[in-house]
C-alpha positions in Angstrom: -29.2 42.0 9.8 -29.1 41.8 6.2 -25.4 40.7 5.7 -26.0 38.2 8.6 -29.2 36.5 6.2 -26.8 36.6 3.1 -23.7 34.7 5.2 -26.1 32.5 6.6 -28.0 31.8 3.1 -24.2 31.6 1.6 -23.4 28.8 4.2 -26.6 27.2 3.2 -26.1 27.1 0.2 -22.4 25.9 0.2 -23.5 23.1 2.7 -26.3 21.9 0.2 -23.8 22.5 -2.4 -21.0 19.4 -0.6 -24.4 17.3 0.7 -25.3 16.7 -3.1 -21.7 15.8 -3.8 -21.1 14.1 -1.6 -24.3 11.9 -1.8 -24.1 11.5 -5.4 -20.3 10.2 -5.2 -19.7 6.6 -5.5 -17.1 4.0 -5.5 -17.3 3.9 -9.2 -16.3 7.5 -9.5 -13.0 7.2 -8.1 -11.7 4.8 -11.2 -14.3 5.4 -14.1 -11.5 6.4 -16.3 -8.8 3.6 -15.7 -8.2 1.0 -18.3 -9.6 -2.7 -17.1 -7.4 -5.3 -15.9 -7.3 -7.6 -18.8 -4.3 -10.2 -18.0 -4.6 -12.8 -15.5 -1.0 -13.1 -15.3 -1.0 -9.0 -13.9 0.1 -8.7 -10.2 -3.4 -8.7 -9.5 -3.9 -12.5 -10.3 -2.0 -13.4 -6.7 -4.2 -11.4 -4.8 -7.0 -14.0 -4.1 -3.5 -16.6 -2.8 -1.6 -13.8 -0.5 -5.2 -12.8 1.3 -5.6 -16.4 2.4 -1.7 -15.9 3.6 -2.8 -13.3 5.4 -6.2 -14.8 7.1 -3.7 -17.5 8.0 -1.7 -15.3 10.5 -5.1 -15.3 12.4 -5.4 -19.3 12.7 -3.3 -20.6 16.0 -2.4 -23.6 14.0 -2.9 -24.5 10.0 -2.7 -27.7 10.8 -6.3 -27.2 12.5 -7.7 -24.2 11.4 -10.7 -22.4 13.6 -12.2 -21.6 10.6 -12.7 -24.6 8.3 -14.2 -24.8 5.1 -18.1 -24.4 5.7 -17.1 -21.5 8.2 -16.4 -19.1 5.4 -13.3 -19.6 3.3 -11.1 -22.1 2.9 -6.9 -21.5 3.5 -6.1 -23.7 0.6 -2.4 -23.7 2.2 0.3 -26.5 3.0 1.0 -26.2 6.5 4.9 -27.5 5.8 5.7 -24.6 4.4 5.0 -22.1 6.9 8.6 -21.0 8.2 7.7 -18.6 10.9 4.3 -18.0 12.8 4.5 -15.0 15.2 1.8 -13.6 17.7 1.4 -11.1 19.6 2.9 -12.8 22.9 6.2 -12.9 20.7 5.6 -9.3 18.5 5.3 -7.3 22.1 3.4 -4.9 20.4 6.2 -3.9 18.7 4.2 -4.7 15.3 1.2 -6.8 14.2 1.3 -10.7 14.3 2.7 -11.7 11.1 3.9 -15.2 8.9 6.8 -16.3 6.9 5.8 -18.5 3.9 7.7 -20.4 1.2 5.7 -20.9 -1.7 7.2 -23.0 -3.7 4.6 -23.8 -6.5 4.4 -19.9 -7.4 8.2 -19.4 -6.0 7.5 -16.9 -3.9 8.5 -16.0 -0.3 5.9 -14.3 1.5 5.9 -12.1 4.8 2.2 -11.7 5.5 0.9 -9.1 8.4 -2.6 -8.7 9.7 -4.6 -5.9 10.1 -6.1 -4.2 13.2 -6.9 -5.6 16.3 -9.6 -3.8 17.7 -9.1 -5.1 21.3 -5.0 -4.5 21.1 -4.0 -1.6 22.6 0.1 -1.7 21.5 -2.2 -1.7 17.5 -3.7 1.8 18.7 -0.1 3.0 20.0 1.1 2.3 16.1 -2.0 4.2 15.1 -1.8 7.1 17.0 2.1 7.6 16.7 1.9 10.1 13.8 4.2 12.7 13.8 4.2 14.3 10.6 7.4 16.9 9.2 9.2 16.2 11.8 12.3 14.8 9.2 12.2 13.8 5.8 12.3 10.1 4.6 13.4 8.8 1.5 12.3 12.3 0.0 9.1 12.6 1.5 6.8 11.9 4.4 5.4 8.7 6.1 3.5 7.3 8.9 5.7 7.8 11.7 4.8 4.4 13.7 4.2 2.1 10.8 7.9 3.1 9.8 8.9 2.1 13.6 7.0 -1.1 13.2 8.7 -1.9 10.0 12.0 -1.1 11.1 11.2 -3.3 14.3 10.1 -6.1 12.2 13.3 -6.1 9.4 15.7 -6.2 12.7 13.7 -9.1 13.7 13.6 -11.2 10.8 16.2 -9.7 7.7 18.6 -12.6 7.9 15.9 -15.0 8.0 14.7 -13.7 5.0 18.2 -13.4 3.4 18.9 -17.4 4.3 15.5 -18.4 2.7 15.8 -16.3 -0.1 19.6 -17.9 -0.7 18.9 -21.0 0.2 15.7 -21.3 -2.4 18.6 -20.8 -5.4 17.9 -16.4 -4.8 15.5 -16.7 -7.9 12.2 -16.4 -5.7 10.1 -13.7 -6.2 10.5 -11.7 -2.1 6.6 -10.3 -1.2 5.8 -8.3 1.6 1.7 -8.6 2.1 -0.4 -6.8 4.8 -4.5 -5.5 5.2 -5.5 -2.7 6.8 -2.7 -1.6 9.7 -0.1 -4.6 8.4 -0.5 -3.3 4.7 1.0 -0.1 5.5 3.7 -1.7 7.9 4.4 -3.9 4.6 4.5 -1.2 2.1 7.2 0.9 4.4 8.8 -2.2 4.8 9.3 -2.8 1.3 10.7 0.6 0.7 13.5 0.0 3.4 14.3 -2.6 1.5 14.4 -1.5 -2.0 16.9 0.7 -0.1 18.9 -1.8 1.3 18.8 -4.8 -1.1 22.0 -6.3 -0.1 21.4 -6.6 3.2 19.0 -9.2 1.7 21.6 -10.8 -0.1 21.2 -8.7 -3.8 18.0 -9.4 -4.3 17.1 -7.4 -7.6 14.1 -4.7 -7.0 11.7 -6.9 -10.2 11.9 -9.5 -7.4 10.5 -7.6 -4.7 7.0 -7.0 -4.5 4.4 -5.6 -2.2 0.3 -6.1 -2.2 -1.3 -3.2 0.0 -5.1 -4.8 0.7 -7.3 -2.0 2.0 -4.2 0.1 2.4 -3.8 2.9 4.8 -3.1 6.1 3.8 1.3 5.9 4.9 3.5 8.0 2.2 3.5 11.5 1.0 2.7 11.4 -2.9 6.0 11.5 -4.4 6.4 7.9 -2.5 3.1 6.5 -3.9 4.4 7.7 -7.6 8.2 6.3 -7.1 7.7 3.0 -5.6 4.6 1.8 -8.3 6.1 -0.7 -9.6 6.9 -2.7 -6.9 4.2 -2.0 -4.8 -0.2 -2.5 -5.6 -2.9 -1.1 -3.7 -6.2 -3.4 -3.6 -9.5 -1.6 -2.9 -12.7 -2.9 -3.1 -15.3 -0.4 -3.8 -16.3 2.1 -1.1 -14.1 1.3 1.5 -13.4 3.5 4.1 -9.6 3.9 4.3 -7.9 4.8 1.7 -9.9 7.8 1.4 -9.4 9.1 4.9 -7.6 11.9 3.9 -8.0 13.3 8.1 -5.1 11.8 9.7 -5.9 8.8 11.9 -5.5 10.2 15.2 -7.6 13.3 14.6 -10.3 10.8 13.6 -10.1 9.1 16.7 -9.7 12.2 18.7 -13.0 13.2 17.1 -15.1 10.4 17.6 -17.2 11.5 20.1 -17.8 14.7 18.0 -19.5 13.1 14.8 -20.5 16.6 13.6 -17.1 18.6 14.5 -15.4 15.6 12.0 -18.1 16.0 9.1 -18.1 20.2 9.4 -14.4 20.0 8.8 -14.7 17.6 6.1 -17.0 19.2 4.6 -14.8 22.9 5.1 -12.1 21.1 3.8 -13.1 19.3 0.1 -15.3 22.6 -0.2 -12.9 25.3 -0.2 -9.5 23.6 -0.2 -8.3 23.2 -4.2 -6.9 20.2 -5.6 -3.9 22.2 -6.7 -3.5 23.0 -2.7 -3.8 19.6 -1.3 -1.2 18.7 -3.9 1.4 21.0 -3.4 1.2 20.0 0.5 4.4 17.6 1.3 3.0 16.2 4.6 -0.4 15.2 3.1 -0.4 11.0 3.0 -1.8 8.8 0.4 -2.4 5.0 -0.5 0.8 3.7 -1.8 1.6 2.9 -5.1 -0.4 1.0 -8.0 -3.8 1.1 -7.4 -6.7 -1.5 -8.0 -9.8 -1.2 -7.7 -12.6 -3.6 -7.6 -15.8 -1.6 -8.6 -19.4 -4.5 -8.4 -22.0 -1.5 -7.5 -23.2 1.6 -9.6 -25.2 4.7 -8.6 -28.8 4.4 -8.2 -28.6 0.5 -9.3 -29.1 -2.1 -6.4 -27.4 -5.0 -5.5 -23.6 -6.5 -7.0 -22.5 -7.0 -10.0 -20.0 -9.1 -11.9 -16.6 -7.0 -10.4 -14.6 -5.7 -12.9 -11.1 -4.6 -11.6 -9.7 -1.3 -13.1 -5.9 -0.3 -12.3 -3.8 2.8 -13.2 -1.2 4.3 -11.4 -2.9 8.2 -10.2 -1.5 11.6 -9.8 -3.9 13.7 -9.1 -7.0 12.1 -8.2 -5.7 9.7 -5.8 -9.2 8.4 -3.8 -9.7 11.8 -2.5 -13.6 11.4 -0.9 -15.0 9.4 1.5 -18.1 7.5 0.2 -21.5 7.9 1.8 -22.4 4.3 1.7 -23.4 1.4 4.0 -20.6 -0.8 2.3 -17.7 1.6 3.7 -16.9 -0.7 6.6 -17.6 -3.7 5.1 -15.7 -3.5 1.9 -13.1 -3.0 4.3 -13.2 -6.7 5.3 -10.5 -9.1 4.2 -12.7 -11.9 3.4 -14.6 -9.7 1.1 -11.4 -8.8 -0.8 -10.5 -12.3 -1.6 -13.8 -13.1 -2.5 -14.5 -10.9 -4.8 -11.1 -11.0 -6.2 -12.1 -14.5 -7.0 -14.7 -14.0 -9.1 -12.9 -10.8 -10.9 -10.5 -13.5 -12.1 -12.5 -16.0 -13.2 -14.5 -13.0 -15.3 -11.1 -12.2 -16.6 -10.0 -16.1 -17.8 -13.5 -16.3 -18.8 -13.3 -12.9 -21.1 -9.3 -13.9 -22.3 -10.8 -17.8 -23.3 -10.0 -19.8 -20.0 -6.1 -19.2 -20.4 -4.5 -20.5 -17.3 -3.6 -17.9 -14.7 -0.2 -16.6 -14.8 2.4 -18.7 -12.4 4.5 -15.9 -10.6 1.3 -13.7 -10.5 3.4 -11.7 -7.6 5.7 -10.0 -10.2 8.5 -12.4 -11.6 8.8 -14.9 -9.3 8.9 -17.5 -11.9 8.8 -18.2 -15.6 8.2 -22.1 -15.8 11.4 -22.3 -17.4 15.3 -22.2 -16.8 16.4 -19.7 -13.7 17.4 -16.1 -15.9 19.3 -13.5 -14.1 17.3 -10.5 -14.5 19.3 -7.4 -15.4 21.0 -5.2 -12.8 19.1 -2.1 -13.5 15.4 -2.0 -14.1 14.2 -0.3 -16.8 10.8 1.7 -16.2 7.5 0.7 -18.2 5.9 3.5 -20.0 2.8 3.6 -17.4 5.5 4.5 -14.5 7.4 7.0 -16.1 4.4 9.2 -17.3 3.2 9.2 -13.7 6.5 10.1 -12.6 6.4 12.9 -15.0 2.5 14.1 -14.4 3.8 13.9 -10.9 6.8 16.6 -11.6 4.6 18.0 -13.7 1.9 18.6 -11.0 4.5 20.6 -9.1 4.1 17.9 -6.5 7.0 18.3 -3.7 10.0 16.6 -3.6 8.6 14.7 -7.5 11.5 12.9 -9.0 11.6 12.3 -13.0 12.0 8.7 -14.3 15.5 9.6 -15.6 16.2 10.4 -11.7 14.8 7.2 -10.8 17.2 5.0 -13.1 20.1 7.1 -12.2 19.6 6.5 -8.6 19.1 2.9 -9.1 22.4 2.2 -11.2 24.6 4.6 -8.3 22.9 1.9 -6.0 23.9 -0.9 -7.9 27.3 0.4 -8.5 27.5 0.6 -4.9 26.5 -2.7 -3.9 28.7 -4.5 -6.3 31.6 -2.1 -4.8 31.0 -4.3 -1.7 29.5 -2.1 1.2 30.4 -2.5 5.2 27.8 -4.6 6.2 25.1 -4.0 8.8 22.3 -5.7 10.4 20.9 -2.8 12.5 18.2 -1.2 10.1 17.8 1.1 13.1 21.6 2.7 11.9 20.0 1.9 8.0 17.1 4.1 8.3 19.0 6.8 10.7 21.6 7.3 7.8 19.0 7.5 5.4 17.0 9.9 7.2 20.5 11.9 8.2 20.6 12.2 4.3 17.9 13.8 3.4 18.0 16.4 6.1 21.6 17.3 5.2 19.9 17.6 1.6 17.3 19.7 3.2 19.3 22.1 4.6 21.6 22.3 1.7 18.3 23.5 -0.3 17.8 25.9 2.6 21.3 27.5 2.2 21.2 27.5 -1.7 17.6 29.6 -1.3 19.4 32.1 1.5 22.4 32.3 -0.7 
């Protein structure tokens, strides 16, 4: 009787124990010690343009837009510039509706994907298809059906990229935007092509770039680390997503058992250690450089001027779900932009009114003569001490910066040496993925031997 009161006054007591943690946890935990964003010409600086890119793929026709001005936002786009509109009659569920763009003020061309369609079943099947371990990619793990969807959507439209990207002088700045389901689809996609840049005609890896708006949780941690610097996260606040450590089908599964899903929450972040959920190679994460847009502080009501904070984590990564009424809503797209708007005008306001940064996407465009930008990338500092925390960490499958630059100048060398070209990424993505099982198993025999 006795050692029943003590487990049950144990399991109190532990239960208490995650209910004050969790309740005290905000937002503004997750990022108290980044650095501010203090440059309007950062990456950041385009993300108020590319969400009105993507609330565009949900207008039938720019021309006339169902939601005009007074309605909300306003699209602030030239409709002659759209190169491609595609729905779902023309997508068949194969991947979210999506755009082509050519911006040629910021010299930038955009592929912008939306997020999910509650009433879509084929979004759901994308969802759902998770099938984690079952073969390595690019030296870690991702979302099974968002890499389907990505490979379904470079077959689709690769050489129409490739044309528009050489016919525009190739000195545009290629960007791959999604929210919610699409920003996941876009991230995957931009590490296929990273892969694959001259199927894309060359296009240097400074002038690829990816913006991740309320991303889903799609790469194993080694992933997020390597690919930073071409692709950025966007949070705002509490929302819901990125933090969703439970894998999205489980959630779903669980829905109708609200208090099965918190228990094993609460199980988990209790007794699991950070050093565990680290070392575990199928675990997903939001991809690459992270901002976040903080506007509300514990036990203080209402918004505040958003600041926007930005670091590229390790360890850390938007581990906990926030208890908060804004979960869901700072999920919204039209909240993003919005507040991303005022974060830069605080920013131009603190820096003096500077004018924001053409090329805010990453290089598109200098305002001067076209520069060819040098065949090998050189990692900033920021990068390669997260690529070394990460190795450090003992995180699987972790590269080291050197790694990273070695790998990029083989694939360089390569490409110059003047491949067989292919337009199936199907055959792309199977090689790659043959690759890094043969590597597999060769670590498998070296271990037996």
């Amino acid at each position: 009787m006795s050692i029943c009161c003590g487990a049950e006054c144990i399991a109190l007591i532990t239960f208490t124990r995650w209910i004050y943690k969790r309740c005290t946890h905000t937002g503004n935990d997750d990022s108290s010690s980044w650095p501010l964003t203090t440059s309007t010409s950062t990456p950041f600086s385009a993300v108020p343009r590319l969400s009105r890119l993507i609330l565009a793929v949900y207008e039938p026709d720019l021309h006339n837009p169902i939601h005009p001005p007074p309605g909300g936002y306003d699209l602030n786009l030239n409709p002659n510039h759209l190169i491609k509109h595609v729905s779902y009659l023309e997508t068949l569920g194969d991947e979210p509706p999506y755009l082509i763009y050519a911006d040629h003020t910021s010299r930038e061309i955009i592929l912008a994907i939306r997020g999910l369609n509650l009433f879509k079943e084929s979004d759901y099947k994308l969802l759902l298809d998770n099938r984690l371990g079952r073969q390595m990619f690019d030296g870690g793990y991702v979302h099974h059906g968002l890499l389907k969807s990505a490979i379904s959507l470079l077959n689709k439209e690769s050489e129409t990229l490739k044309k528009l990207w050489i016919d525009t002088g190739s000195c545009y700045t290629m960007i791959f935007a999604g929210h919610s389901l699409g920003s996941g689809i876009a991230a995957l996609l931009t590490i296929l092509v990273v892969n694959h840049r001259d199927k894309l005609g060359g296009i240097p890896r400074n002038l690829v770039k990816c913006y991740s708006l309320a991303p889903a949780r799609c790469m194993s941690l080694n992933l997020a680390v390597k690919y930073a610097d071409v692709i950025n996260s966007v949070i705002l606040q509490d929302d819901f997503l990125p933090r969703t450590t439970t894998p999205l089908q489980d959630i779903f599964e669980s829905i109708f058992c609200l208090p099965c899903l918190i228990f094993m929450i609460c199980v988990r972040d209790t007794f699991v250690p950070e050093q565990r959920k680290l070392r575990d190679p199928r675990r997903l994460y939001a991809p690459g450089r992270m901002y976040h847009i903080v506007e509300r502080k514990f036990c203080r009501c209402g918004r505040f001027p958003p600041e926007v904070r930005t670091a590229i984590p390790v360890d850390g990564r938007f581990e906990h779900i926030v208890l908060s009424c804004h979960a869901t809503s700072d999920h919204g797209l039209i909240w993003i932009m919005r507040e991303a708007e005022k974060a830069l005008e605080l920013i131009k306001a603190r820096e003096g009114g500077g004018e924001n940064g053409k090329g805010g996407g990453g290089g598109g465009g200098d305002g001067g003569g076209v520069t060819s930008p040098p065949r090998v990338q050189r990692i900033e500092k920021e990068h390669k001490e997260a690529l070394e925390r990460a190795v450090s960490l003992n995180v699987p499958h972790a590269v080291s910066a050197e790694a990273v630059e070695a790998a990029e100048a083989e694939e360089v060398a390569e490409n110059e040496g003047g491949l067989k070209s292919s337009h199936n990424w199907n055959e792309l993505v199977d090689k790659l993925l043959h690759e890094e099982l043969t590597l597999k198993n060769g670590d498998v025999n070296d271990v037996q031997k």
